[in-house]
KEZA-613185 format. One record per residue (C-alpha): x, y, z. Coordinates in steps of 0.1 Angstrom, whole numbers, padded with zeros to 4 digits, always signed. Each point is the difference from the previous one (the first is absolute). Layout:
BEGIN
XYZ;...
// end
This chain:
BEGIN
+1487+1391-0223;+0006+0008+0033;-0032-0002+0026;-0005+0007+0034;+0003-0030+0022;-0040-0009+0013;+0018-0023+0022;+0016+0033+0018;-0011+0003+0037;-0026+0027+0013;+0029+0014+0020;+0021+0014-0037;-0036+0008-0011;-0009+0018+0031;+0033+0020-0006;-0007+0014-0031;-0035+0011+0010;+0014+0015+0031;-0003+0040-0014;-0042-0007-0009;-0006-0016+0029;+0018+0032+0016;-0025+0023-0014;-0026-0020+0006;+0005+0000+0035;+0007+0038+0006;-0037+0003-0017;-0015-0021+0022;+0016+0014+0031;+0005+0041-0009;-0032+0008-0016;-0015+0021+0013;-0038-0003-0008;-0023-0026+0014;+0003-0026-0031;-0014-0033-0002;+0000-0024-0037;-0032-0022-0004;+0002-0033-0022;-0032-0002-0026;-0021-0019+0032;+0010+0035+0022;+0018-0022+0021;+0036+0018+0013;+0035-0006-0017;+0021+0029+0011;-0005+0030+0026;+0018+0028+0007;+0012+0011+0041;-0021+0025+0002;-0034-0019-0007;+0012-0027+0025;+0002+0029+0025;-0038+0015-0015;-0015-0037+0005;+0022-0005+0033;-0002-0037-0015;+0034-0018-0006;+0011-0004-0037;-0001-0040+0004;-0035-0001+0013;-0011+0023-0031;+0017-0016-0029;-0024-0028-0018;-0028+0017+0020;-0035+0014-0021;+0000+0040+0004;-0034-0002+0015;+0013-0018+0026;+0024+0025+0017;-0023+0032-0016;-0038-0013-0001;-0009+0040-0004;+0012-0008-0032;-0024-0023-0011;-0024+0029-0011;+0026+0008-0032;+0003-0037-0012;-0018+0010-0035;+0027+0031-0002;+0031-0021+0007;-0012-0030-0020;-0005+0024-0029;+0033+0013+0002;+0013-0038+0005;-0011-0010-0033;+0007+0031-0017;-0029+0016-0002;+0012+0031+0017;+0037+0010+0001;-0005+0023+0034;-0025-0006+0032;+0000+0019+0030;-0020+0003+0031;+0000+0008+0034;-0005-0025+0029;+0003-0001+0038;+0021-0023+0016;-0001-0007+0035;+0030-0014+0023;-0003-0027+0029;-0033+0023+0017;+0012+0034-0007;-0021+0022-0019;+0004-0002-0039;+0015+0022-0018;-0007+0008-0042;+0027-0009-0022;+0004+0009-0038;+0004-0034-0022;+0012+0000-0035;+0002-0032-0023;+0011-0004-0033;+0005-0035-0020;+0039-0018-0003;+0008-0020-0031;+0020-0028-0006;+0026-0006-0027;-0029-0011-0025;-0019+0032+0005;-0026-0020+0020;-0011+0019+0034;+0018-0021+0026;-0020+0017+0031;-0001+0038+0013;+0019+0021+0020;-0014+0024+0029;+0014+0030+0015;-0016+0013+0032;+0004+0034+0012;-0015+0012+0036;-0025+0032-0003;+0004+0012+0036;+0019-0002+0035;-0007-0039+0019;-0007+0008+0034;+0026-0026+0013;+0028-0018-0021;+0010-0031+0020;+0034-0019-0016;+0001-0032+0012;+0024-0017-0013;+0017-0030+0013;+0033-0015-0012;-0012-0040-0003;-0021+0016-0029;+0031+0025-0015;+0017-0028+0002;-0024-0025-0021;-0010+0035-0022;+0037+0000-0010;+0001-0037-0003;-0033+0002-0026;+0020+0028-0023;+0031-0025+0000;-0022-0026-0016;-0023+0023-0019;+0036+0009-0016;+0010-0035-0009;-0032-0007-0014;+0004+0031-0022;+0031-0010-0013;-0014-0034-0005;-0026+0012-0023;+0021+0019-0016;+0022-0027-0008;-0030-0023-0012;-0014+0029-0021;+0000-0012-0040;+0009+0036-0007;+0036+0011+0001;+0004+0031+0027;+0031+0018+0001;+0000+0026+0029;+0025+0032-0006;+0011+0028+0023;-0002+0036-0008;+0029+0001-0023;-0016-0027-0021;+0026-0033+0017;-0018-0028+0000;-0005-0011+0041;-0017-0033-0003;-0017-0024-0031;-0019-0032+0005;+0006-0033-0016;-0022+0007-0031;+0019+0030-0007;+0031-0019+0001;-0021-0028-0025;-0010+0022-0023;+0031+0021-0001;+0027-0023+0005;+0016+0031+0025;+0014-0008+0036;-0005+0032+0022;+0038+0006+0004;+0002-0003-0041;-0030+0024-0007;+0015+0029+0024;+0022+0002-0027;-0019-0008-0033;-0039+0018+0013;-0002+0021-0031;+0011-0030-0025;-0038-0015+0006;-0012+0030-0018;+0002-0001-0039;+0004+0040+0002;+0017+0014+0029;-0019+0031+0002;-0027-0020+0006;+0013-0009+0038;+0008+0034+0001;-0036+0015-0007;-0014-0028+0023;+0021+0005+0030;-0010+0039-0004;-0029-0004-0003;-0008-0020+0031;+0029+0018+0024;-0024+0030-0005;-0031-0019+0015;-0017-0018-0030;-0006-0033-0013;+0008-0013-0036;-0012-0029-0018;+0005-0010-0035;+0006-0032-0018;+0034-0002-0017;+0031-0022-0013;+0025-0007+0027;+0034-0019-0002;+0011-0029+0018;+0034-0006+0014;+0004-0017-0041;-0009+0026-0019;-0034-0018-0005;-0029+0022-0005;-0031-0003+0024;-0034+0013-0005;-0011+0013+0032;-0026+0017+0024;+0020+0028+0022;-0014+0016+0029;+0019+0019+0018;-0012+0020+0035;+0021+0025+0028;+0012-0008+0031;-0010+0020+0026;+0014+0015+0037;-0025+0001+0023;+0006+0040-0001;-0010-0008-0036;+0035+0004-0020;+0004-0025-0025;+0033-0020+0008;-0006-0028-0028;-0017-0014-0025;-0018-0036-0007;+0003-0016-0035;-0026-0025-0005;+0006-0020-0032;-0023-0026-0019;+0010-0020-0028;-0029-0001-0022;+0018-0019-0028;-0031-0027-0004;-0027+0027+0007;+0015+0017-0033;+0000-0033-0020;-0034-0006+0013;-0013+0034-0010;+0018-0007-0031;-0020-0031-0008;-0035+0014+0016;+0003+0029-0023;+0014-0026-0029;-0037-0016+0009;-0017+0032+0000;+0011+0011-0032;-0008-0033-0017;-0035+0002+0019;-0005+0035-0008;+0011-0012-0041;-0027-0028+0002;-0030+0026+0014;+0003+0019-0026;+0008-0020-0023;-0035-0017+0007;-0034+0005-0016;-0019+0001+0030;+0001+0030+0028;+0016-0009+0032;-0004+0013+0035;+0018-0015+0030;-0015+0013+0037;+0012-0009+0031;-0018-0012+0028;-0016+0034+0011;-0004+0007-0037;+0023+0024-0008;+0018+0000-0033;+0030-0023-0006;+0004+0004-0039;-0020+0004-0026;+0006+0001-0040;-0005+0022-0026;-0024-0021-0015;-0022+0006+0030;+0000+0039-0001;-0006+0000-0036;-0029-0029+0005;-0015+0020+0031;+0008+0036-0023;+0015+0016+0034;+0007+0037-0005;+0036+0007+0003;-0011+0026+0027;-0014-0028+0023;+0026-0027-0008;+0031+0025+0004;-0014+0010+0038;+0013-0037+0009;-0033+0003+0023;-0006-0035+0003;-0037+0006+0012;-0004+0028-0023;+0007-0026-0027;-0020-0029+0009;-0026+0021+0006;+0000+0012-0035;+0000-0037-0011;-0028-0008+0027;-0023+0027-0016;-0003-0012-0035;-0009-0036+0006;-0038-0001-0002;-0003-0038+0005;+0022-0025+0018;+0002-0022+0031;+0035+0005+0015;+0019+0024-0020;-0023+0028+0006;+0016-0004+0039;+0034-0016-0015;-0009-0033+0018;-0003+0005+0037;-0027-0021+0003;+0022-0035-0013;+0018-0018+0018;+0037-0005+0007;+0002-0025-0020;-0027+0007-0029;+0002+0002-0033;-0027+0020-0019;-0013+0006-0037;-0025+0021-0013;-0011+0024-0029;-0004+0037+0010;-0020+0028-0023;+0014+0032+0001;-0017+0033-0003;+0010+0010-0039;-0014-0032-0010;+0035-0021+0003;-0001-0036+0014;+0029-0016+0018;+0015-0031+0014;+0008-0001+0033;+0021-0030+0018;+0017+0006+0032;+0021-0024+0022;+0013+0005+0038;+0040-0001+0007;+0004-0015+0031;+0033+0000+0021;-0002-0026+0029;-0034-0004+0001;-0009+0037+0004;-0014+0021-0029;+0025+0026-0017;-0022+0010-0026;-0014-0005-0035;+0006+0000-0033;-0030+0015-0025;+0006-0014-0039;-0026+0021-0019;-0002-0004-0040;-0025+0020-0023;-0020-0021-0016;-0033+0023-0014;+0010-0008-0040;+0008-0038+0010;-0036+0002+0015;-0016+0019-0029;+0017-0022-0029;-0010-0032+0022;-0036+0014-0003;+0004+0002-0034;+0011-0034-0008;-0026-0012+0025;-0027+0020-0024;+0011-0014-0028;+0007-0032+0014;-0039+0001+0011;-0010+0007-0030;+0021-0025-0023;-0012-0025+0030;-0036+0008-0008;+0002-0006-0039;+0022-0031+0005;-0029-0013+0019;-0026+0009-0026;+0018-0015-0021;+0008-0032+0018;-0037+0002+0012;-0006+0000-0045;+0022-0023-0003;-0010-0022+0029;-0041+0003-0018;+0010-0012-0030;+0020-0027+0010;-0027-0008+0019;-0028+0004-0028;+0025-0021-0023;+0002-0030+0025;-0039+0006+0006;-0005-0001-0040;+0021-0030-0007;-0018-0018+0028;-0032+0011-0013;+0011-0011-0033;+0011-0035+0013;-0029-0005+0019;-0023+0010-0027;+0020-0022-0022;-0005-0024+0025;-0034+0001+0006;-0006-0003-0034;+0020-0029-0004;-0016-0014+0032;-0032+0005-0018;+0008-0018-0035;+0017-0029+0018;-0032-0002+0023;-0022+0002-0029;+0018-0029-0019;+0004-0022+0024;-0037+0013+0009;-0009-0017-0030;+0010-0036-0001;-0007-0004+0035;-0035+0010-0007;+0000-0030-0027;+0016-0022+0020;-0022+0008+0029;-0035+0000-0018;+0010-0036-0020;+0009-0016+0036;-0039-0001+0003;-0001-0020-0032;+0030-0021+0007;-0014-0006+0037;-0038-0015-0017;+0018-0024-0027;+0027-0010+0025;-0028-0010+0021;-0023-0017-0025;+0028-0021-0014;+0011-0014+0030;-0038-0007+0005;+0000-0017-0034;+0031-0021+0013;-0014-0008+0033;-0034-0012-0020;+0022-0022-0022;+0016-0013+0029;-0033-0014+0018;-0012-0014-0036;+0026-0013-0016;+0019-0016+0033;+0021-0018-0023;+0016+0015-0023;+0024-0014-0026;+0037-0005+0010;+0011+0029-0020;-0022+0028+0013;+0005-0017+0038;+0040+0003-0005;-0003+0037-0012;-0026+0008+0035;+0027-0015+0022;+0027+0021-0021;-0011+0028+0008;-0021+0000+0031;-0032+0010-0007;-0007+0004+0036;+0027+0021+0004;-0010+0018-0030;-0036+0000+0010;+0009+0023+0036;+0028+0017-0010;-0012+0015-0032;-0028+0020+0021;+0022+0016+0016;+0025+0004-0025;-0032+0022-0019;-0005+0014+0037;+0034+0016+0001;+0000+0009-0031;-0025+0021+0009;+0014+0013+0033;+0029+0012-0019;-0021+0017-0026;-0021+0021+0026;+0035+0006+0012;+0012+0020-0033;-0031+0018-0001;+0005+0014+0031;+0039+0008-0001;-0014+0018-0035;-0028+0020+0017;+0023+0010+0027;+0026+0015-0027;-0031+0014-0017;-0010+0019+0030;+0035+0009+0011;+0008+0015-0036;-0034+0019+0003;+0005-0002-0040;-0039+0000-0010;-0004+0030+0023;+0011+0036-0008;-0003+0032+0027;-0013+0000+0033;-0028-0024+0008;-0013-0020+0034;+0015-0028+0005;+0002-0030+0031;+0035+0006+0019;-0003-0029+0010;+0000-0017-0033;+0033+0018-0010;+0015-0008+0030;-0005-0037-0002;+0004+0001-0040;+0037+0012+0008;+0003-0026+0033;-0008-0030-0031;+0024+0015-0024;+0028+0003+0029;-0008-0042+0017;+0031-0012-0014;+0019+0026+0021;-0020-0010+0027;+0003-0038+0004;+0025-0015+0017;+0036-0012-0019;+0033-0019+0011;+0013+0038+0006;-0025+0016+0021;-0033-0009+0020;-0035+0005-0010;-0013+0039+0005;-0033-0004+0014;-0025+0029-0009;-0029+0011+0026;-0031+0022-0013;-0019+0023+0019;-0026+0016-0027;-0024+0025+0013;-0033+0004-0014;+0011+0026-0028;-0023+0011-0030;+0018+0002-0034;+0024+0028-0004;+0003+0021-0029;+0035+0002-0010;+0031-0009-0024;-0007-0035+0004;+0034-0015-0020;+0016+0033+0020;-0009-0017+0030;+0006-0036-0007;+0034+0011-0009;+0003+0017+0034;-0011-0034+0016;+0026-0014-0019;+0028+0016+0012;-0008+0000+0037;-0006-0036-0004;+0033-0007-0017;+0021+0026+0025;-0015-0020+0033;+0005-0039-0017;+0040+0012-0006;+0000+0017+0033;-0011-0036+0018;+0020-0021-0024;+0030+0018+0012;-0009+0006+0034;-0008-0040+0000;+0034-0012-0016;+0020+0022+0026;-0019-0019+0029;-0007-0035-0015;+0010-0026-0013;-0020-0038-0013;+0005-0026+0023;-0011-0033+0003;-0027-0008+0026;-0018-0032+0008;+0011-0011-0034;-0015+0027-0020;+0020+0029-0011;-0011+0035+0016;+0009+0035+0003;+0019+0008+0035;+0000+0037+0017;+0013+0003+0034;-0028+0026+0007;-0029-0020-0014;-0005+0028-0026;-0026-0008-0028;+0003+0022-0034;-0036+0017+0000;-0012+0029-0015;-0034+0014+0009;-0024+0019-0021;-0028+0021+0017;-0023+0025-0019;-0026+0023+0015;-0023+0028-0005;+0004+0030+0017;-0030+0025+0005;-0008+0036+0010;+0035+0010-0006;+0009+0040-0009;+0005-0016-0032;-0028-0024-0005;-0001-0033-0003;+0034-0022-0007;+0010-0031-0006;+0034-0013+0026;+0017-0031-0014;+0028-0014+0024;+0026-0020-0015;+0025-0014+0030;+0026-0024+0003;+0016-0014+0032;+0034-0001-0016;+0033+0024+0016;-0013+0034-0006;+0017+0028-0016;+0032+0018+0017;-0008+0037+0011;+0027+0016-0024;-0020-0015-0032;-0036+0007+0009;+0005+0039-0013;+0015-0008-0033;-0024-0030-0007;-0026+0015-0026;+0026+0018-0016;+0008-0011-0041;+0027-0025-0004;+0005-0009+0033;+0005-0033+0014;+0009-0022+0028;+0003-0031-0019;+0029-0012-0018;+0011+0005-0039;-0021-0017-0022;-0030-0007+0023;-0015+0039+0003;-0003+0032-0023;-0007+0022+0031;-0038+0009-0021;-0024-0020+0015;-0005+0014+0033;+0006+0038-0018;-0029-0008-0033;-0024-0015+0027;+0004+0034+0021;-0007+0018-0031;-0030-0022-0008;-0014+0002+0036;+0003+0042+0003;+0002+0012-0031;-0023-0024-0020;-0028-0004+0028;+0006+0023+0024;+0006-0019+0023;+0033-0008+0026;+0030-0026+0003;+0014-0008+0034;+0014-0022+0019;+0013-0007+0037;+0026-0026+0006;+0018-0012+0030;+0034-0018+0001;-0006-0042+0006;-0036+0003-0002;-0009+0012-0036;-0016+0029-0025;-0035+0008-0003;-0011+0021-0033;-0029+0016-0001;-0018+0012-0029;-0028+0027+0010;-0023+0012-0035;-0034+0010-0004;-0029-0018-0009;-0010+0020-0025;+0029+0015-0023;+0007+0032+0002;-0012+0027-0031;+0028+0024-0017;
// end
C-alpha cells in the first residue's frame, strides 16, 4: 500500500499547501472590513489590515493580547460576548467608542458571532467593526521595521497552519473550483492510500457513487456546506465508513474558488455504537423482562430510561407518559405517594454514595418497595437507579399467615401449658404417692422398732439392779470366804472377775445409751412422717427442722471422701405455726439435701485429705469450711400479718446467672443422671405458695453460696 513518506521535509509539504496558504493570505491582507478572531480566553489569533489601521496598534503587539486590553470600552458587553462565546446567542452587536493616541473617540459598530472547530465545539468568536461616523483625523503611521516583522509573523502563521494541518487525525483534501484536488495531508494519504499526483486523476474513484461527488461539489460551488456520513473507497477498493464535511472556499470578493473535504474515519465509533446499542438492547431485554419497575435519573434528575413495568406499576396515562415531559411525569409519580422518606423527592437528600430502602404507601391503598443505589463515574454522582416492586398482596397474605400463625401459636401454648400441668400434677402425684408411701413406711418401721426398744429399754432398769446385787453378793463372798477352794479360785482368775466386775456396768450403761439412741432416731422419723397427724395443726418448726437434721447426720459427718458439714442455728423466738407439718418437713428436706450436694461438690473441686501432724485432714487452699446456716424469725405488722421467715444458706459456689430462672421449674436439674429428678425444688415451690400461701426464693452469688428463704404465715390461710 503505498503511503506518504512522514519522513518528507516541510519544504515538499509546504509545496503542496502553497494554493491555501494563498488564499489565506489575500484574506488577511484584502479584506476590507475591520476583522479581528478571538481564541475562547478573547485573546487575538488573526486580524485583518484594516483593524490594525482602526487600533493604530501593530498586528504583532495585538496577537496573544486579551481584547480588553487594546478596547477597555468593551468591557461593559463582556456578558453579551461571553454568551455568544459559549453559544448561547448566535449574533451580538453593540456600539462602542474607541479613542486613538488623545484624539477624540469616535463610535464604531461591533458585531460578534461564535467560530467552530472541526468537532462542532465553539473554538472562539469572530468580530466585525464598522465606524458610524467621520474621525476627525486619521493618522497612518506606519513604519517599515513593523511591515517588515507583520510580514515576517504571516510567513510563520502560514507554516504553522500547514503544520496543523499536517498533524490533524482527520484527512483534508483541498480542491479548486473545478473540483482538482490542490493539497491533502498525511492522514488523507493514511486513510486513502492516494498520493496527490495519483488522486488528480482518480478524485471521483473515492466515492462509491459518482453522482455523489457531483451533487457535493455543486452543492458547495454555489455557497453551501454539506455534511453527511457515507462509504468511501480507498486507493484498494476497500470500503471506509466515514464522517464527510465538506465547506467553500472563498475570494475575499466572496466567489467561491474551492472547496475543503474534511474526512473522518469513524470505523471504531460504528463498532462501538454497535456494541453500546448490542448493550442497550440486552439492557433494555432485562428491564423488562424484570418484575420490578425501573427508573434510571441522571444527576439533575431527569429521565434516563424507565420500563414498562414502571408505567404500568405507577398507572401513568398514556397522555402524560407520551408528552416525554420528564417533570410532567415525575410529577405525576411524586403526587401519588402519600408516605415515604426519599422517593417522594427521588432521593436528593442521599448522598453520592448512599444506598436507600424503604416501603412507600400510595394513595389507592397500594404499598411498594422502594431501593435505590447511586451510579458514580469518577467519584462524582451520575445518577440513580429506583427498583420498585408491588408488594400489597405479599403484605396482606403475610398478615394472614401471621393471624393464623398467632392464633395456632396461642392454642399450641394452651396446650403445652395443659400438657405442661399435668405433667406437672403427675410428677406431683407420684411424689405424693411415694412420700405418703413413705411416710407410712417410715411410720411402721418406727413403730416396730418402737417396740423392742421400749422392752429393751424398760428391762435395762432390771438388768442394771440384779447386775448390781450380784456382784454385791460376789464381793460379800469374797470378804467371807477369803479362801475359797482351788476349783472356784481357778474359774475367778479365768475369767477376771475384776475385769468382769467394772466392765459389766458399763457394758449395761451402753447398752442403755444405745437404746435411748433408737428411740430417738424413731421419734425423729415419727415426727418427720407426721403419720399420727392428719390436716393442718400447730406445730414447733423447730422440732421439724431438727427431726429432719437427725434423719440427714450420716450425710453430715465427715467420710474418707469429703469433710465434715458443720451446721449453725439461729432460732428466733417463734410460737407454733399452723401448717402442713409433713408438707413442711419435706420442704426442709430438700433444701437440706440440695445445700449438703452443693458443698460436697463444691468441697471435692477445692480439696483434697492430707496428712498433717500425723493425723489425716481435709485441705482447702481457701480455708473454706462446709457450713450451712439455718435462721428463723417472726415477722410482725406486715400488709399481710404476721409470718414466719426461715433462711436456709450454704457457703458453697452459688448458682450461675443463666440457671437461677429455670430453677423452680418441673424436671429441671443441675445435677448429673442418676442423682436428681429436677422435683424437689419445683413440689416444695408448690407446697410453700400453693399449699400455705406462702413464698419460695432465693438469692445466690457465684463463690459465695445460695440462701433460700421460705416466708408463710403463722396462721394458715382459710379457702
Amino acid at each position: 500500500m503505498a503511503k506518504a513518506n512522514p519522513k518528507a521535509q516541510w519544504g515538499s509539504v509546504a509545496n503542496r499547501a502553497n494554493h491555501a496558504e494563498k488564499y489565506l493570505r489575500w484574506f488577511v491582507e484584502f479584506c476590507p472590513v475591520s476583522i479581528a478572531m478571538f481564541d475562547c480566553d478573547l485573546n487575538y489569533i488573526l486580524v485583518s489590515q484594516p483593524w490594525v489601521k482602526m487600533l493604530g496598534i501593530p498586528r504583532l503587539k495585538l496577537i496573544g493580547t486579551n481584547i480588553y486590553d487594546s478596547l477597555p470600552s468593551v468591557i461593559a458587553h463582556r456578558y453579551g460576548l461571553e454568551r455568544c462565546l459559549v453559544g448561547g446567542q448566535m449574533h451580538y452587536s453593540a456600539e462602542v467608542d474607541i479613542a486613538l493616541r488623545g484624539e477624540l473617540p469616535n463610535s464604531f459598530q461591533l458585531v460578534a458571532q461564535p467560530w467552530y472547530t472541526d468537532d462542532g465545539s465553539a473554538g472562539g468568536i469572530i468580530v466585525a467593526s464598522y465606524d458610524l461616523g467621520d474621525r476627525q483625523s486619521e493618522v497612518l503611521r506606519s513604519q517599515l521595521a513593523e511591515e517588515i516583522a507583520e510580514r515576517k509573523y504571516l510567513e510563520d502563521a502560514f507554516t504553522k497552519i500547514g503544520t496543523a494541518l499536517e498533524s490533524a487525525s482527520d484527512a483534508i483534501c483541498i480542491t479548486d473550483s473545478t473540483g482538482q484536488p490542490i493539497y491533502i495531508n498525511l492522514a488523507f494519504s493514511d486513510v486513502f492510500s492516494y498520493s496527490l499526483p495519483t488522486l488528480q486523476t482518480q478524485f471521483q474513484s473515492i466515492f462509491t457513487d459518482a453522482k455523489i461527488a457531483q451533487v457535493i461539489h455543486a452543492a458547495v460551488m454555489h455557497g453551501g456546506t454539506w455534511a453527511s456520513e457515507l462509504e468511501m473507497r480507498d486507493r484498494y477498493n476497500q470500503l471506509i465508513p466515514i464522517s464527510l464535511r465538506v465547506n467553500p472556499v472563498k475570494s475575499p470578493s466572496g466567489e467561491v474558488i474551492g472547496s475543503t473535504y474534511i474526512c473522518t474515519n469513524i470505523r471504531d465509533r460504528i463498532a462501538a455504537e454497535a456494541e453500546i446499542n448490542k448493550s442497550f438492547a440486552a439492557l433494555g431485554a432485562t428491564l423488562e423482562a424484570t418484575a420490578d419497575g425501573i427508573l434510571v435519573l441522571d444527576a439533575i434528575g431527569n429521565i434516563i430510561i424507565c420500563n414498562q413495568k414502571f408505567v404500568d406499576l405507577w398507572r401513568i396515562p398514556d397522555r402524560i407518559f407520551t408528552s416525554h415531559d420528564d417533570s410532567h411525569i415525575l410529577e405525576y409519580v411524586a403526587k401519588r405517594i402519600i408516605a415515604s422518606n426519599h422517593l417522594r423527592d427521588f432521593g436528593k437528600g442521599l448522598g453520592i454514595d448512599q444506598n436507600s430502602f424503604e416501603i412507600v404507601r400510595l394513595d389507592d391503598g397500594r404499598t411498594l418497595e422502594c431501593y435505590s443505589q447511586p451510579q458514580n463515574i469518577l467519584n462524582s454522582c451520575a445518577g440513580r437507579v429506583w427498583s420498585l416492586r408491588d408488594i400489597t398482596e405479599r403484605l396482606a397474605a403475610e398478615a394472614l399467615v401471621r393471624a393464623s400463625e398467632e392464633k395456632y401459636r396461642l392454642q399450641a401454648e394452651k396446650l403445652q401449658h395443659a400438657l405442661q400441668e399435668l405433667k406437672s400434677a403427675q410428677s406431683q402425684l407420684i411424689q405424693a404417692e411415694k412420700m405418703s408411701g413413705l411416710g407410712q413406711l417410715v411410720a411402721g418401721i418406727a413403730h416396730e422398732i418402737n417396740n423392742p426398744v421400749n422392752f429393751i429399754y424398760g428391762n435395762l432398769t432390771y438388768a442394771e439392779t440384779y447386775t448390781t446385787e450380784l456382784l454385791n453378793l460376789i464381793e460379800a463372798y469374797r470378804t467371807h470366804c477369803p479362801n475359797p477352794t482351788e476349783a472356784i479360785r481357778e474359774k475367778l482368775e479365768q475369767i477376771d472377775i475384776d475385769f468382769i466386775s467394772k466392765d459389766f456396768v458399763k457394758l449395761v450403761g451402753s447398752i442403755r445409751l444405745g437404746a435411748e439412741r433408737i428411740q430417738k432416731i424413731v421419734q425423729s422419723l415419727s415426727k418427720f412422717s407426721r403419720s399420727d397427724e392428719a390436716g393442718c395443726k400447730y406445730v414447733d418448726i423447730h422440732e421439724g427442722i431438727d427431726s429432719t437434721l437427725l434423719i440427714l447426720q450420716s450425710r453430715l459427718k465427715v467420710t474418707p471422701t469429703r469433710p465434715e458439714i458443720q451446721i449453725e442455728k439461729r432460732y428466733g423466738d417463734i410460737p407454733e405455726v399452723e401448717c402442713f407439718a409433713g408438707q413442711l418437713n419435706q420442704v426442709f428436706m430438700n433444701l437440706l439435701t440440695n445445700a449438703i450436694d452443693a458443698l460436697e461438690e463444691d468441697a471435692l473441686e477445692h480439696g483434697v485429705w492430707q496428712v498433717i501432724d500425723d493425723r489425716p485432714q481435709w485441705y482447702r487452699e481457701d480455708g473454706k469450711v462446709s457450713k450451712i446456716l439455718i435462721q428463723t424469725e417472726v415477722q410482725t405488722a406486715t400488709p399481710n400479718g404476721d409470718r414466719l421467715i426461715i433462711k436456709i444458706s450454704d457457703n458453697a459456689k452459688g448458682i450461675p446467672e443463666e440457671l437461677r430462672n429455670r430453677l423452680f421449674d418441673l424436671f429441671f436439674t443441675t445435677k448429673a443422671v442418676g442423682k436428681g429428678t429436677g422435683l424437689g425444688l419445683s413440689i416444695a415451690y408448690q407446697i410453700i405458695t400453693e399449699n400455705h400461701g406462702g413464698k419460695l426464693s432465693f438469692t445466690s452469688e457465684v463463690g459465695k453460696g445460695t440462701e433460700f428463704l421460705i416466708d408463710i404465715p403463722l396462721k394458715h390461710p382459710q379457702e
